[in-house]
PDB file of N, CA, C and O in Angstrom:
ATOM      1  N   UNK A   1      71.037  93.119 104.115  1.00  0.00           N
ATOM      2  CA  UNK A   1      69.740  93.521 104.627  1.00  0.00           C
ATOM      3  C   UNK A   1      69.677  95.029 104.853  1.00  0.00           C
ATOM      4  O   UNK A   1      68.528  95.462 104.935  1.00  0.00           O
ATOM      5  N   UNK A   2      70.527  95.806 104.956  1.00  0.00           N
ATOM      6  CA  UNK A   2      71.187  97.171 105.098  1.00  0.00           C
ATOM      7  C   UNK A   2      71.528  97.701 104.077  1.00  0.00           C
ATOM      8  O   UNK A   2      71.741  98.907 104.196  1.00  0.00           O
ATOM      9  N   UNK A   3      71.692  97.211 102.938  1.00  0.00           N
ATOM     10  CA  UNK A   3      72.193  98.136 101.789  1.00  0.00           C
ATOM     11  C   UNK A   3      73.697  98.504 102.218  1.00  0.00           C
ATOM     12  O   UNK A   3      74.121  99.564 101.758  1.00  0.00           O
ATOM     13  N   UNK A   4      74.466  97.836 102.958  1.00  0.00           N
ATOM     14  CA  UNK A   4      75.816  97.899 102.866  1.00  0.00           C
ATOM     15  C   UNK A   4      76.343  96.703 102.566  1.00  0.00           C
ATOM     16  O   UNK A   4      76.086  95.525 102.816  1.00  0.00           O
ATOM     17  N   UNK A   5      77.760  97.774 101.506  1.00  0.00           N
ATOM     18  CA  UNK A   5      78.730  97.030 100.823  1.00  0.00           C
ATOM     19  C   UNK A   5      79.712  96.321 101.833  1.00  0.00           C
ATOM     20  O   UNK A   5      80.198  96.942 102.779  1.00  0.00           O
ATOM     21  N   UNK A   6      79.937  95.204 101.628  1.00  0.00           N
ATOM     22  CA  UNK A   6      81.407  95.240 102.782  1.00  0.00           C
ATOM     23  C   UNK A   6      82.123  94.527 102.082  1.00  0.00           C
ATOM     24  O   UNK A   6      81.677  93.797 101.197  1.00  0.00           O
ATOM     25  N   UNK A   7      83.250  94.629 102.358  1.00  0.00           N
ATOM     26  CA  UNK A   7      84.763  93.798 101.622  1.00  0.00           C
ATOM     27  C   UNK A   7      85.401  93.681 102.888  1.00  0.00           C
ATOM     28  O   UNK A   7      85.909  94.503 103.651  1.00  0.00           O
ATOM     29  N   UNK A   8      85.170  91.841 102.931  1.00  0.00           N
ATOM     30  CA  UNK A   8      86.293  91.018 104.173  1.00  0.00           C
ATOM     31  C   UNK A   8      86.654  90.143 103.733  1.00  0.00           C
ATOM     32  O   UNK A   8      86.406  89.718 102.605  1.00  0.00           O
ATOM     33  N   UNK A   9      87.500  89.570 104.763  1.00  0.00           N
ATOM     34  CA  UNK A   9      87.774  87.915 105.036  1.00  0.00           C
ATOM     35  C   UNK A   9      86.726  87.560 105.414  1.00  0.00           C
ATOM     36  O   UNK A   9      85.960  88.470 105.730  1.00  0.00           O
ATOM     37  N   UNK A  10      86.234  86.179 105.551  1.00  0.00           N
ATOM     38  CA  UNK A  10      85.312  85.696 105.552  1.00  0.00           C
ATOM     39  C   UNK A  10      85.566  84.530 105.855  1.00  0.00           C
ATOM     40  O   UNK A  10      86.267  83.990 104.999  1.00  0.00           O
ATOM     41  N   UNK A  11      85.195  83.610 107.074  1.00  0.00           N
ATOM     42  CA  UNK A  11      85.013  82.225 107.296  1.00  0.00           C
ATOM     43  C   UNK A  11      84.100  81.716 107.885  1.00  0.00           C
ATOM     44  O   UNK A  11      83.763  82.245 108.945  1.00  0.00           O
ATOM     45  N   UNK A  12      83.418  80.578 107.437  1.00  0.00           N
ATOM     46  CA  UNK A  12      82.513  80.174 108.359  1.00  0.00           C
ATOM     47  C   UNK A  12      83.041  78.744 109.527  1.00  0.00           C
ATOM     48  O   UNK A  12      83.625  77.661 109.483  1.00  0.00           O
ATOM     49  N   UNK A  13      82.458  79.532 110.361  1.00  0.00           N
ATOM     50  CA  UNK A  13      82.552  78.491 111.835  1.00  0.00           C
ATOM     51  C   UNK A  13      81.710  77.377 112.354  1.00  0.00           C
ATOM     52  O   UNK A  13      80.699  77.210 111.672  1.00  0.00           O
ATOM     53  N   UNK A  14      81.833  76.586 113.344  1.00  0.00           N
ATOM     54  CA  UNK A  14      80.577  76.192 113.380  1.00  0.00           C
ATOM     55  C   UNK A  14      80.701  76.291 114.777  1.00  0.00           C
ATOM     56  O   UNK A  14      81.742  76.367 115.429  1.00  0.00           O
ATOM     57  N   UNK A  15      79.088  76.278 115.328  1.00  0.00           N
ATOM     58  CA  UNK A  15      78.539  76.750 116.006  1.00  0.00           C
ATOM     59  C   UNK A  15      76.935  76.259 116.517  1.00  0.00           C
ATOM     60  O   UNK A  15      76.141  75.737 115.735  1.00  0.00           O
ATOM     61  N   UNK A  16      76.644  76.516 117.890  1.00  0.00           N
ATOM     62  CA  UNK A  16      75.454  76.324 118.152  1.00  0.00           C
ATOM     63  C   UNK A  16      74.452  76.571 117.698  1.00  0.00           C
ATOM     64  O   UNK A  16      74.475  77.746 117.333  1.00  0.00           O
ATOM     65  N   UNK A  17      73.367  76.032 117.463  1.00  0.00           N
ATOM     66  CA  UNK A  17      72.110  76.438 117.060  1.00  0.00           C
ATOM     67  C   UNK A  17      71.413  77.784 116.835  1.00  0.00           C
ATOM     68  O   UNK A  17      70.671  77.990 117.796  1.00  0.00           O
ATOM     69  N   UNK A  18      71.372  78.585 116.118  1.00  0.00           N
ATOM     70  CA  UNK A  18      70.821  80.106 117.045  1.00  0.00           C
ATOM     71  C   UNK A  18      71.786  80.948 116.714  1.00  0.00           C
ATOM     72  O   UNK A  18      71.515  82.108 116.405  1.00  0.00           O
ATOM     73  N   UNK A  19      73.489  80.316 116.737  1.00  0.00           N
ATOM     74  CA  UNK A  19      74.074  81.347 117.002  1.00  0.00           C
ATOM     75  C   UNK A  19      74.980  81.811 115.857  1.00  0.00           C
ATOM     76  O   UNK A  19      75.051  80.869 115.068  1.00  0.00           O
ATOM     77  N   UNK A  20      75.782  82.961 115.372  1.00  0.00           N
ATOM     78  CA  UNK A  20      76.083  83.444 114.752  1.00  0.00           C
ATOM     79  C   UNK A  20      77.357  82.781 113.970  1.00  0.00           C
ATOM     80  O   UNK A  20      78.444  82.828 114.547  1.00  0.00           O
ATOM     81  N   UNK A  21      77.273  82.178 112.709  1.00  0.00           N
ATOM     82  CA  UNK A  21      78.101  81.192 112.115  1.00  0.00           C
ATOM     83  C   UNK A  21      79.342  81.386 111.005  1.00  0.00           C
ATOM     84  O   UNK A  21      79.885  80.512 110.329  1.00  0.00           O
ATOM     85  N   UNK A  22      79.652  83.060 111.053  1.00  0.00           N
ATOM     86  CA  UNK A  22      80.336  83.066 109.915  1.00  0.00           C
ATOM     87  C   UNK A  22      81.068  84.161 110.922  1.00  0.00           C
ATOM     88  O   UNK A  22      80.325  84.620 111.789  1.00  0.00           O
ATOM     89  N   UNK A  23      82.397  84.618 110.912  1.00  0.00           N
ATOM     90  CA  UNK A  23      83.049  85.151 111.264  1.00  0.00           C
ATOM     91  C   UNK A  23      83.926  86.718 110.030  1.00  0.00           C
ATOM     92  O   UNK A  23      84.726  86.614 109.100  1.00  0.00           O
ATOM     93  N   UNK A  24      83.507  87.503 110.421  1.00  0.00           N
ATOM     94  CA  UNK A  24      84.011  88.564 109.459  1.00  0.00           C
ATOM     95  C   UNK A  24      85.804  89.124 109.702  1.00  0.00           C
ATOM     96  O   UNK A  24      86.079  89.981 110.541  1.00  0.00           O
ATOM     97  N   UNK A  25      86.476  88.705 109.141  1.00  0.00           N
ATOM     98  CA  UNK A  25      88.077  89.225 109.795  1.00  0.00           C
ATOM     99  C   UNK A  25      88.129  90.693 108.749  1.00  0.00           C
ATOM    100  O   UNK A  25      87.738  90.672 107.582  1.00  0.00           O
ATOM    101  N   UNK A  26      88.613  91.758 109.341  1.00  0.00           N
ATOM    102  CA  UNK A  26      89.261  92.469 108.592  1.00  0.00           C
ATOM    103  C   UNK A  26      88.065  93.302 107.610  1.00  0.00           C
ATOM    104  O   UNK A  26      88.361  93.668 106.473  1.00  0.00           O
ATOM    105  N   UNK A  27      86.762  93.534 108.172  1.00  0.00           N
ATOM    106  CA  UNK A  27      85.647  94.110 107.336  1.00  0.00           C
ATOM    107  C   UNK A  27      85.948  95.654 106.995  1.00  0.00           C
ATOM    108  O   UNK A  27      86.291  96.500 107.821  1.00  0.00           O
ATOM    109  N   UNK A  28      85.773  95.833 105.770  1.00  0.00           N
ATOM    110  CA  UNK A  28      85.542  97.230 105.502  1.00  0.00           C
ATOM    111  C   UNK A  28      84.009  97.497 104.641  1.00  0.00           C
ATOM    112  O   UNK A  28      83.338  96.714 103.969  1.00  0.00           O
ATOM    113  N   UNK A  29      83.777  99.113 105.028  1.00  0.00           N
ATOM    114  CA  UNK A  29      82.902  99.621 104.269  1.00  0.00           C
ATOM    115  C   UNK A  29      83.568 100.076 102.968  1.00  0.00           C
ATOM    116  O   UNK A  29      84.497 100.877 102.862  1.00  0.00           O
ATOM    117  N   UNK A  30      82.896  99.394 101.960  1.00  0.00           N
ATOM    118  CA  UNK A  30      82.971 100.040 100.431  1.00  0.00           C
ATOM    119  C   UNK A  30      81.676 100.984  99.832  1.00  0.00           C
ATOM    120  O   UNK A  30      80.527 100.702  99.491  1.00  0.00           O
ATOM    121  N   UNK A  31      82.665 102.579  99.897  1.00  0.00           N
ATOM    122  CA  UNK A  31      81.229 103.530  99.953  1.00  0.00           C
ATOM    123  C   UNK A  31      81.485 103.624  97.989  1.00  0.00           C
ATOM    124  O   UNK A  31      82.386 103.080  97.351  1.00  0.00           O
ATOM    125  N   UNK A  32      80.494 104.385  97.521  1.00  0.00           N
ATOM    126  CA  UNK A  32      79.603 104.284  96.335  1.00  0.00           C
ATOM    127  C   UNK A  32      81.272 105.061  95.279  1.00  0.00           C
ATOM    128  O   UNK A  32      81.418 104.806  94.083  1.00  0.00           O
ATOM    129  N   UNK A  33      82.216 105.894  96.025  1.00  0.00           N
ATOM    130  CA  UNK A  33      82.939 106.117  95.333  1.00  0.00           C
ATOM    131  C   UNK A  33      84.349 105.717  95.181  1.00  0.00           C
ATOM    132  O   UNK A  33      85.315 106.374  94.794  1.00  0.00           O
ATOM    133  N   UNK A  34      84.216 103.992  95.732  1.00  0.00           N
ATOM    134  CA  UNK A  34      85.267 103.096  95.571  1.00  0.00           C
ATOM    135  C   UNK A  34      86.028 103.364  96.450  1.00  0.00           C
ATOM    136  O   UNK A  34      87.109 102.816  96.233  1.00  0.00           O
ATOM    137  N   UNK A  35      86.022 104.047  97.524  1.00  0.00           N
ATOM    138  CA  UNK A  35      86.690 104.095  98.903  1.00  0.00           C
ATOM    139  C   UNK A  35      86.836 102.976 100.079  1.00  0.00           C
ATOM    140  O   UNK A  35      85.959 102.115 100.017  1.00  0.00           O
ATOM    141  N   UNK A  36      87.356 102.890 100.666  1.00  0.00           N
ATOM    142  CA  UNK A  36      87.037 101.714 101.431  1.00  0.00           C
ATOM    143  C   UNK A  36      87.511 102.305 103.122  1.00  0.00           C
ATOM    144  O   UNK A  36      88.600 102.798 103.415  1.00  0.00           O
ATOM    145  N   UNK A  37      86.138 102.037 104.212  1.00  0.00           N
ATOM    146  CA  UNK A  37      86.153 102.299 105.370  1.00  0.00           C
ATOM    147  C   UNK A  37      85.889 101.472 106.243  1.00  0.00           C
ATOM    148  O   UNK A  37      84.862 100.795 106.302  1.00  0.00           O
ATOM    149  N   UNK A  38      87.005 101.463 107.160  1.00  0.00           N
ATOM    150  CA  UNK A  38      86.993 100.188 108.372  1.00  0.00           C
ATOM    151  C   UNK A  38      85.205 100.566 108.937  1.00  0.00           C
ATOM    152  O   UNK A  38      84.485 101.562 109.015  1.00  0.00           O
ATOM    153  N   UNK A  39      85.074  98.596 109.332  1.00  0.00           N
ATOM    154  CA  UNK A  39      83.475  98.917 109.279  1.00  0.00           C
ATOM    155  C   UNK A  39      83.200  99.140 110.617  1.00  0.00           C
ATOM    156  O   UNK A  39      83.823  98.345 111.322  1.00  0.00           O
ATOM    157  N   UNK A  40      82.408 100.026 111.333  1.00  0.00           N
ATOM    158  CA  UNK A  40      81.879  99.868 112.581  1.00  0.00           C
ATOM    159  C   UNK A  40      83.419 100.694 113.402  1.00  0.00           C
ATOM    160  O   UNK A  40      83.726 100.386 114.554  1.00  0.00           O
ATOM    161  N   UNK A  41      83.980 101.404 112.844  1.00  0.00           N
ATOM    162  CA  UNK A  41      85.260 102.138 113.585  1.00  0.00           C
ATOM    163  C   UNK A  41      84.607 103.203 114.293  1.00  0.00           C
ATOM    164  O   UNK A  41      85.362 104.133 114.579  1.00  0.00           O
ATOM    165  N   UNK A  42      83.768 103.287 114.546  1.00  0.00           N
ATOM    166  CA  UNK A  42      82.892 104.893 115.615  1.00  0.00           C
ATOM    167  C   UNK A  42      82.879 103.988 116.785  1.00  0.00           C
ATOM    168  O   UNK A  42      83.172 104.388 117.911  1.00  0.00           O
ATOM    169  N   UNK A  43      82.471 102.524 116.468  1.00  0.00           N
ATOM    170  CA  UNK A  43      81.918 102.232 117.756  1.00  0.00           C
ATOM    171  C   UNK A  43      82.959 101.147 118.662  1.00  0.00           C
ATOM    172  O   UNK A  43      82.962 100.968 119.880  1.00  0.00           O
ATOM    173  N   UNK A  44      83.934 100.423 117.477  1.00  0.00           N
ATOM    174  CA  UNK A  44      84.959  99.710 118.568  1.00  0.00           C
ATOM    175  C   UNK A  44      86.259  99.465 118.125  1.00  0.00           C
ATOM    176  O   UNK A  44      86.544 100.338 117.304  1.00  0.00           O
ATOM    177  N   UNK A  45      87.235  98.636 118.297  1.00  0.00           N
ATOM    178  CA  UNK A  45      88.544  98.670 117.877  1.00  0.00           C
ATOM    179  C   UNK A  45      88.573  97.007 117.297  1.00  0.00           C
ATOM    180  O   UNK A  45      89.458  96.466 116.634  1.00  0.00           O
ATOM    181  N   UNK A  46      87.773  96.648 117.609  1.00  0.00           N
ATOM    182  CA  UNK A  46      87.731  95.068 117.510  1.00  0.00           C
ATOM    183  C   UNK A  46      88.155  94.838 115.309  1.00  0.00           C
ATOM    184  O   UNK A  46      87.933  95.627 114.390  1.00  0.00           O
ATOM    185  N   UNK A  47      88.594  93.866 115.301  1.00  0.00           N
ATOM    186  CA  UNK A  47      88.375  93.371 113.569  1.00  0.00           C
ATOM    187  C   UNK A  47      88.097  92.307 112.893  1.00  0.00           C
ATOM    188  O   UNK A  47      88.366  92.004 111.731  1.00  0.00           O
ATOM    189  N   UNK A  48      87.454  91.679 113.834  1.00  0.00           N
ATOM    190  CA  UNK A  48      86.845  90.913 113.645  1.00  0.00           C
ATOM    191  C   UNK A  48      85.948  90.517 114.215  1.00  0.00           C
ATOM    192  O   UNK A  48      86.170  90.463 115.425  1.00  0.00           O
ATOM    193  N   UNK A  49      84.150  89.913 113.675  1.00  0.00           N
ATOM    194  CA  UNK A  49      83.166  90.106 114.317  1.00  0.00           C
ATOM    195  C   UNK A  49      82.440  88.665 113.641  1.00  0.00           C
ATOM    196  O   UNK A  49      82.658  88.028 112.610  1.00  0.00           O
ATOM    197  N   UNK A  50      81.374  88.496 114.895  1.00  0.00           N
ATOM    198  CA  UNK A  50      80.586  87.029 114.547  1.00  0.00           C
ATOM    199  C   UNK A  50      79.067  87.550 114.052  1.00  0.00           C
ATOM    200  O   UNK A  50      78.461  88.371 114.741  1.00  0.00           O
ATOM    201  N   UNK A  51      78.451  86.974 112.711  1.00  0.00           N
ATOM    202  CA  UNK A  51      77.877  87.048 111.718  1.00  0.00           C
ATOM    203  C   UNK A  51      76.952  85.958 111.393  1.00  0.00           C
ATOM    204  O   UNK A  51      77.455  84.985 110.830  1.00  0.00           O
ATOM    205  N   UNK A  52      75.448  85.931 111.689  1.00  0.00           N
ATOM    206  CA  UNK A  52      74.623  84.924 111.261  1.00  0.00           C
ATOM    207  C   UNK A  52      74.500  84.822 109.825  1.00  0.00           C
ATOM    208  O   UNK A  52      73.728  85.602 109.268  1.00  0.00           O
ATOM    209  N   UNK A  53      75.372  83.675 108.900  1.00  0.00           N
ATOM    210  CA  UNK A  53      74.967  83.432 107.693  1.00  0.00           C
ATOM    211  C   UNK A  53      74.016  83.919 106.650  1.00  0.00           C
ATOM    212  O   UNK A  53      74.242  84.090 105.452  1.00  0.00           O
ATOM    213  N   UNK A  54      72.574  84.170 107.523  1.00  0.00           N
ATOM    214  CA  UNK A  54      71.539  84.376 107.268  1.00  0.00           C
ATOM    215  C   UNK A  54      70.933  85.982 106.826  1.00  0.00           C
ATOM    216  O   UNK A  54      69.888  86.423 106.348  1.00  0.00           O
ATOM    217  N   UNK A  55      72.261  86.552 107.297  1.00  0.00           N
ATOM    218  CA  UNK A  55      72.339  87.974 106.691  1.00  0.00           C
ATOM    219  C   UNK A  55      73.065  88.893 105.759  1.00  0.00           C
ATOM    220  O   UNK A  55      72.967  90.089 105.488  1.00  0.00           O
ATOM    221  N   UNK A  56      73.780  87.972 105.392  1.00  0.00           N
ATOM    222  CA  UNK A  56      74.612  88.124 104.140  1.00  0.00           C
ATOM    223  C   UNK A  56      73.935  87.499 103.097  1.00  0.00           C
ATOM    224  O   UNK A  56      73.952  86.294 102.847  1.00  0.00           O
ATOM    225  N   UNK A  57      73.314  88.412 102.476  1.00  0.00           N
ATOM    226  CA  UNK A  57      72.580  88.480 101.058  1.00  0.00           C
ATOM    227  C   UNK A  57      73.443  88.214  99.740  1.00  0.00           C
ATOM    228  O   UNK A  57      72.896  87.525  98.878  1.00  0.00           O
ATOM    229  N   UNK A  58      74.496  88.599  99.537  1.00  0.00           N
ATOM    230  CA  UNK A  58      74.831  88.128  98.543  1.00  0.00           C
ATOM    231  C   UNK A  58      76.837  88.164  98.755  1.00  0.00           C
ATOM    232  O   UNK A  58      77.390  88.919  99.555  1.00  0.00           O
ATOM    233  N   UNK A  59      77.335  87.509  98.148  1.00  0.00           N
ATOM    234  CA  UNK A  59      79.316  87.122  97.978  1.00  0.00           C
ATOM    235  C   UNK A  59      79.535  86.851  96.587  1.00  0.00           C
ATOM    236  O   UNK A  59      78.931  86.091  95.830  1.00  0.00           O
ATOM    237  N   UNK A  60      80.818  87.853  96.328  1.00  0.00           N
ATOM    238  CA  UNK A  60      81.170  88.045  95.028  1.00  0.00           C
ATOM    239  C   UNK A  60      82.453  87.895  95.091  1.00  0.00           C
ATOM    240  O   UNK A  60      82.630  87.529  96.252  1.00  0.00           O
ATOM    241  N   UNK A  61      83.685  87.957  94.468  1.00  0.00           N
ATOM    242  CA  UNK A  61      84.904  87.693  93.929  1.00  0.00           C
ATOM    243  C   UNK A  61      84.747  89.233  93.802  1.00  0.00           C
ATOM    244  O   UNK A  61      83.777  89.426  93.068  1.00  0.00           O
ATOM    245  N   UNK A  62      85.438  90.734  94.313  1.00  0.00           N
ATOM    246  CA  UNK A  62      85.684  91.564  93.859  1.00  0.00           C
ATOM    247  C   UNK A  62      86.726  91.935  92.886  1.00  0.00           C
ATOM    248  O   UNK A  62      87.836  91.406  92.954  1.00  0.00           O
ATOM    249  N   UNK A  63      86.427  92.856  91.935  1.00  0.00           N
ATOM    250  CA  UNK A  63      87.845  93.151  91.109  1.00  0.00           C
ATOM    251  C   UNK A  63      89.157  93.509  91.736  1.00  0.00           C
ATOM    252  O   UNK A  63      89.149  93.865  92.914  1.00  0.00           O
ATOM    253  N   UNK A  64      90.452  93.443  90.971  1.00  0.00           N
ATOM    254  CA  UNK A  64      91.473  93.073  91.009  1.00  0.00           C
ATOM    255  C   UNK A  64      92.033  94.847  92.156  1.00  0.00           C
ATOM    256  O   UNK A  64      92.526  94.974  93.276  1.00  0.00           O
ATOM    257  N   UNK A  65      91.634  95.768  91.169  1.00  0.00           N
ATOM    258  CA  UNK A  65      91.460  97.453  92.374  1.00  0.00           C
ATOM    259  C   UNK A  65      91.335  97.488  93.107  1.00  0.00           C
ATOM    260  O   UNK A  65      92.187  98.073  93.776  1.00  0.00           O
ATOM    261  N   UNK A  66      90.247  96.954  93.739  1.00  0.00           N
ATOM    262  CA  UNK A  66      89.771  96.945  95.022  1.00  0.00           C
ATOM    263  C   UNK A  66      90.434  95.696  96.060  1.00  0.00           C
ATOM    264  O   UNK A  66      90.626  95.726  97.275  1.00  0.00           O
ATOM    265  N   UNK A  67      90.661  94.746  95.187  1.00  0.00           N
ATOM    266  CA  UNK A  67      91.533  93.793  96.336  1.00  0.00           C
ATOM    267  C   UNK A  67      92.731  94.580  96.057  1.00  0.00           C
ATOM    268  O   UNK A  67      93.581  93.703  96.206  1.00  0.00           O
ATOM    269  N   UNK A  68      93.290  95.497  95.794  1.00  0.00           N
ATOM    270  CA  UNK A  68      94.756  96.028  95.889  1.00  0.00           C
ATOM    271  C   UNK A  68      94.413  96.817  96.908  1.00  0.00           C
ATOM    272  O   UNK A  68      94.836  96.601  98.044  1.00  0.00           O
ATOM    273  N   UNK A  69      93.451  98.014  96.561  1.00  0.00           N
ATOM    274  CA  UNK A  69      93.021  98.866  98.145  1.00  0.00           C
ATOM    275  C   UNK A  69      93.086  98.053  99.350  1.00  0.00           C
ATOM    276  O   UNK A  69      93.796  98.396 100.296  1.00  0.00           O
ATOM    277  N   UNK A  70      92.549  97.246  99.362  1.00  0.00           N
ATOM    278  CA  UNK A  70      92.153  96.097 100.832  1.00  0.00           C
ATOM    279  C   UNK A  70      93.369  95.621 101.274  1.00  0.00           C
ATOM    280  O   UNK A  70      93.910  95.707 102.376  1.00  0.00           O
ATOM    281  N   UNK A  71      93.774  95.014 100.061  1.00  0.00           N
ATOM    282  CA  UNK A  71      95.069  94.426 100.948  1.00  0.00           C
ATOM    283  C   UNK A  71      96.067  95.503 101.122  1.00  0.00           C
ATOM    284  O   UNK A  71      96.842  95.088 101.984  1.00  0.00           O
ATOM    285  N   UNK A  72      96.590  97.178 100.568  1.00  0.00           N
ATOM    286  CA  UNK A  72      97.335  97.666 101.256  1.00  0.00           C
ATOM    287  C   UNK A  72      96.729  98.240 102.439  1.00  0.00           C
ATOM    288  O   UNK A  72      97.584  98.585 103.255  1.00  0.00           O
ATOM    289  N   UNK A  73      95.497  98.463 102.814  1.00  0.00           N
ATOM    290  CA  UNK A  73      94.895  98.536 103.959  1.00  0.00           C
ATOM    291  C   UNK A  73      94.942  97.881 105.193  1.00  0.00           C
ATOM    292  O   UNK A  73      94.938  98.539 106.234  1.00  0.00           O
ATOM    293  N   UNK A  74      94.995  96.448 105.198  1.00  0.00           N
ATOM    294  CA  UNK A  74      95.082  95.331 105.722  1.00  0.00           C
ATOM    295  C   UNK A  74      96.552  95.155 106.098  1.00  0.00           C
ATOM    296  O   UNK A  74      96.821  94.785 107.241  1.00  0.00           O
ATOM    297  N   UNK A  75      97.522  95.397 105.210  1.00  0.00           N
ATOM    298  CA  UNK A  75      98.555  94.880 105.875  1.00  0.00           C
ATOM    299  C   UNK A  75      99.467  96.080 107.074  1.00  0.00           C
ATOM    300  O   UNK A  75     100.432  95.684 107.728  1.00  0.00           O
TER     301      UNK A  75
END
């Protein structure tokens, strides 16, 4: 809904009515020149965050590069 890229883990939970159903572990920002930046790092330390389904527009299988960036990032 933002025009941001993100590359995470990803699970969905379940949850109350209303409330936010997919859980983001480990999110990064993927900026336009294949970089990858922990998401929301200005504002907390947390890495994982709760996510209404309903705003994630689209999930892809990223290429093989970029899951190499992520995961030496990640570990």
């Amino acid at each position: 809904m933002n025009n941001q890229k993100l590359m995470t883990q990803i699970e969905e939970v379940s949850s109350e009515l209303g409330e936010p159903d997919c859980r983001l572990t480990e999110p990064f920002l993927v900026r336009d020149d294949g970089t990858l930046e922990p998401w929301l790092v200005d504002l907390t330390t947390q890495n994982s965050f709760m996510m209404h389904s309903d705003k994630i527009l689209t999930i892809v299988e990223p290429n093989g590069k970029l899951i190499d960036k992520y995961e030496g990032l990640v570990k």
